[in-house]
Structure formats: C-alpha cells, structure tokens
C-alpha positions in Angstrom: -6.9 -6.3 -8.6 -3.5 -7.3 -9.5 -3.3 -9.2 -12.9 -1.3 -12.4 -13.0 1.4 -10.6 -15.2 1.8 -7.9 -12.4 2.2 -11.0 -9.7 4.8 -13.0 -11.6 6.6 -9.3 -12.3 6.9 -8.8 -8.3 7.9 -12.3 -7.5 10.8 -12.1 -10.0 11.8 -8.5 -8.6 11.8 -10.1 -5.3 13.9 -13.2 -6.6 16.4 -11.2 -7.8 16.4 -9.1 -4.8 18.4 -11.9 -2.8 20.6 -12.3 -5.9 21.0 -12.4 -9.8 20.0 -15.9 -11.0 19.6 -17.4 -14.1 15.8 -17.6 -15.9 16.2 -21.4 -15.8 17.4 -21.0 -11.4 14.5 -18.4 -11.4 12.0 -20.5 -12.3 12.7 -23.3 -10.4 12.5 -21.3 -7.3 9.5 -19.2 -8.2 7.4 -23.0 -9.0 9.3 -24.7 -5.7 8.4 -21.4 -4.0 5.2 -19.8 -5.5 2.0 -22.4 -5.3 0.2 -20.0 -7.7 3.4 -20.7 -10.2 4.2 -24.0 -10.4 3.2 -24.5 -13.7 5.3 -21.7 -14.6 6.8 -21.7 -18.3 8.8 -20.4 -20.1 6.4 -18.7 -22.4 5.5 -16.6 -19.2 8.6 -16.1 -17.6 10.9 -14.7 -20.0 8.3 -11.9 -21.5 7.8 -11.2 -18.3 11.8 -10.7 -18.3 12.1 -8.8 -21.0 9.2 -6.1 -20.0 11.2 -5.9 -16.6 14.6 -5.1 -18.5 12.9 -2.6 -21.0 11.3 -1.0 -18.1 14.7 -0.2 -16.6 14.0 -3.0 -13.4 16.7 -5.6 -14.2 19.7 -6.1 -16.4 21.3 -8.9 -17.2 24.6 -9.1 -15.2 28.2 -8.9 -15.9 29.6 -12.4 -15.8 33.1 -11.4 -14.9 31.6 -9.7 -11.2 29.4 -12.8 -10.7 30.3 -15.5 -8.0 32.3 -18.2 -9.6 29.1 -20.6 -9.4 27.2 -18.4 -11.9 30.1 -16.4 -13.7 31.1 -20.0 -15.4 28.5 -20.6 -17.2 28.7 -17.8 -19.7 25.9 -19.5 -22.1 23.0 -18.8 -20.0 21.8 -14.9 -19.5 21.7 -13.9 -15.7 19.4 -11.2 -14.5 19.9 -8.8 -11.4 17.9 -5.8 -10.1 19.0 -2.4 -11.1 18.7 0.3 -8.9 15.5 1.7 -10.2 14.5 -2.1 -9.2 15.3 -2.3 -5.9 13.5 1.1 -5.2 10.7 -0.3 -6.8 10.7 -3.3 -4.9 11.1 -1.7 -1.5 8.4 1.0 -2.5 6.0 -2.2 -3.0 7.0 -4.2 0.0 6.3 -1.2 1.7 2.6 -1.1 0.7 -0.8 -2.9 1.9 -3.4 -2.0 -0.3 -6.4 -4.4 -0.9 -4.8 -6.3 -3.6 -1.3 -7.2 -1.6 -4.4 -10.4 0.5 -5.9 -11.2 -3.0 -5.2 -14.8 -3.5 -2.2 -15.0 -6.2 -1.1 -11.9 -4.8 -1.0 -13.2 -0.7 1.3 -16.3 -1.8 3.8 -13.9 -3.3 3.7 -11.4 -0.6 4.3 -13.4 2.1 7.4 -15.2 0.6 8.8 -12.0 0.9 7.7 -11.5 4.6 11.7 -11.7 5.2 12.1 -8.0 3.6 9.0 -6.6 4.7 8.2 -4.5 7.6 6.5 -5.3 10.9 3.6 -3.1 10.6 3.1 -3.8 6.8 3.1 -7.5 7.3 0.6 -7.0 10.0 -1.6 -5.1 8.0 -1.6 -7.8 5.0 -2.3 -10.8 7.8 -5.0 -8.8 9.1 -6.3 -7.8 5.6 -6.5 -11.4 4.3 -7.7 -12.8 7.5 -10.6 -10.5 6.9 -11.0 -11.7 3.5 -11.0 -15.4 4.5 -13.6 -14.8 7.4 -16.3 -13.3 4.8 -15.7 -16.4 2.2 -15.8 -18.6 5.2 -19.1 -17.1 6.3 -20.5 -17.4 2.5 -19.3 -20.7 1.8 -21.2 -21.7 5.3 -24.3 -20.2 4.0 -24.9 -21.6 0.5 -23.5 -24.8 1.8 -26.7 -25.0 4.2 -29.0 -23.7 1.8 -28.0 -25.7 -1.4 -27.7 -29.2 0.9 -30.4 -30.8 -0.1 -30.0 -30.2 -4.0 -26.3 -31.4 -3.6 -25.4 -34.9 -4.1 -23.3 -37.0 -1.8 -19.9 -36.0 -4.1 -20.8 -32.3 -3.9 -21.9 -32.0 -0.6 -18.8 -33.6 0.3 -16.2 -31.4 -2.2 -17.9 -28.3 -0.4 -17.1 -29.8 2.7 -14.1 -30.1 1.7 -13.5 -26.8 0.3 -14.9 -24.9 4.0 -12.4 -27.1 5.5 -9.5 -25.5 3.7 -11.1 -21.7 4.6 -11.8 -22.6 8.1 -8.2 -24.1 8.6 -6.6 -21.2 6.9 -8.5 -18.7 9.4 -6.9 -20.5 12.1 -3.2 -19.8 10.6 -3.6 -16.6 9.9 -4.8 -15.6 13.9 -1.5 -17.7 14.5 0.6 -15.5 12.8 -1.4 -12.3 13.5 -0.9 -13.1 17.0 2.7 -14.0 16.7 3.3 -10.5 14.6 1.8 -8.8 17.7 4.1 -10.0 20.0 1.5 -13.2 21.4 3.0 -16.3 20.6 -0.2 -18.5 18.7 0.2 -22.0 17.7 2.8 -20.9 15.4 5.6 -18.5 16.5 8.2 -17.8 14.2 10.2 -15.9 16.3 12.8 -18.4 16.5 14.0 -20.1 20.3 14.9 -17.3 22.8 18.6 -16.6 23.8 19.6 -19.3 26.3 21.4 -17.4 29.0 19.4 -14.4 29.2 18.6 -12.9 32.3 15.4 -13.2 34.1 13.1 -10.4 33.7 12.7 -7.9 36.5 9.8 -8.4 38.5 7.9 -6.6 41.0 10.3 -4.4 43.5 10.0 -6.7 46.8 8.5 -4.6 49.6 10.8 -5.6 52.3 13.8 -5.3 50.1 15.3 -1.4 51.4 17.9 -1.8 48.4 20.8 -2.6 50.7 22.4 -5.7 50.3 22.3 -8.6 52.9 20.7 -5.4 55.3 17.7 -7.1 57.6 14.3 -6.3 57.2 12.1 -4.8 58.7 10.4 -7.4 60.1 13.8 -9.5 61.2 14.9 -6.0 63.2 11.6 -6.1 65.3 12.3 -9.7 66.4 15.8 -8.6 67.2 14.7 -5.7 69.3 
C-alpha cells in the first residue's frame, strides 16, 4: 500500500509535469484538485519538495527561461521536473498495480488520466471498480446484521455511507464502459466531428457498382 508521503510525491511529479509552478501555485492546485489533499500544508508539501530535489526528480528552475508570469517574481522558489523525473513519472503512469485503486492513491491517479494510457486506465477503473463492489457487498452485510443494535442516527449514517459505495459503482461502469468504446451515462469522449461522413453500411444487393445502371429487377420489367 502506498503511504501518504509516496501519494503526495506522485501528485507533485505529475503537477510539475504540465509545468514548473511555484510551492505556494502547487498547493493550491493539488487542494483544489486532490480531495485527499485539501488540507494540505505546508509542513507536508515542502519536505516532500525537498526529498524530490535530493532525489534528483525536480529542480528548482531558472527564472530567466521561465514565462514572464513566473520569471518576475524572483522571491519565490519554482520547481520543474528534471529528466530523471519525467521518466519516473511516465514509468509510474504506465503501471496498474493493486495500490494505483487504493483510495488516496485512485484520486491522484485519475487526475492524471490525461497522460495515461488507454489500456492502463482501463485496468485501474476496472481494479477499483472491483474494490468498491467487495466493500459494497460488506457494508450490505453488517448493515443487515447489526440493524437492530444500531440506533436511528447510525442506522441512518450507514445508510448513508452504502449510498456513497453504491453510487460510486455506478460511475465507475460509466467510465469503464466509456474507456471500452460503449458510451455509459458519462462519455468523455467529447461531441463527435460535425460533418463527418456516414458510416458505410451493408453493400446493397441490387446495387451492381455502376452508377445510375438499372437493376436487376427494373431490366425484367423493361424486357
């Protein structure tokens, strides 16, 4: 299991992959961003910097070959990716082992859906979706059995909390389905081209191929 230290690490790394930021622009996109990190502070953010920089996976950036927006404000450190860090990054995206659907680690991971591959994000999807169905079937079972020892406030925060499992099940067959090519409730795909051509259909049996020729059928009538 991925420790938080590790998740924060990989949602700075894939921060800076878009482009170098400030720690004070960083964290307000990783706590506008990252549900698991919105009561990110500072205490956590900038150790985590600094073990990223001694570890050879960011730098902090040359003002002078900035855009103008960050280059002018020299007081304030920026951070970018280093080669070593974008390798590591893509070497991570590329992965789907058990801990990319744990549930700090899904948030991150799918915020970074946009860099990731088909098949990889199809595995993840499909990985947590398995995840949620065995909590939803738990949570379904001691619900029943511990009914009758719950009060009314309990009984109604576990219903409450099945609600959330059962409703996040549904989204992820949406997007599973929509990474598959079948459009769900949610496709993400974006609005087709408007223009395209129709999609070839079925040859038409009467149709020899030659253009404004009769048919078969009008040639018998004529004869």
């Amino acid at each position: 299991m991925s420790t938080r230290a590790e998740v924060l690490e990989l949602a700075i790394l894939g921060q800076l992959g878009a482009t170098p930021m400030h720690g004070y622009e960083l964290r307000r996109q990783l706590s506008a961003q990252l549900g698991a990190f919105r009561t990110l502070s500072y205490g956590s953010l900038y150790p985590a910097l600094r073990r990223l920089t001694a570890a050879g996976l960011i730098t902090q950036a040359d003002g002078g070959a900035l855009p103008h927006a960050l280059a002018g404000r020299r007081a304030r450190i920026v951070y970018e990716l280093t080669d070593a860090g974008r390798t590591r990054l893509a070497q991570t995206l590329a992965t789907a082992e058990p801990t990319a659907w744990d549930d700090e680690t899904f948030d991150v991971r799918f915020t970074l859906f946009g860099t990731t591959d088909a098949r990889t994000r199809l595995r993840i999807l499909q990985g947590r979706h398995a995840r949620m169905v065995e909590r939803m079937a738990m949570l379904r079972e001691s619900t029943q059995r511990a009914r009758v020892r719950m009060d009314a406030y309990t009984a109604e925060l576990a219903r409450h909390g099945l609600e959330q499992v059962e409703r996040e099940v549904e989204w992820l067959e949406n997007l599973i389905d929509t990474e598959r090519g079948t459009p769900g409730a949610l496709d993400l795909r974006g609005p087709k081209p408007t223009g395209a051509p129709p999609a070839p259909g079925p040859p038409d049996p009467t149709d020899d191929g030659v253009t404004g020729a009769p048919s078969t059928t009008e040639h018998r009538e004529q004869e």
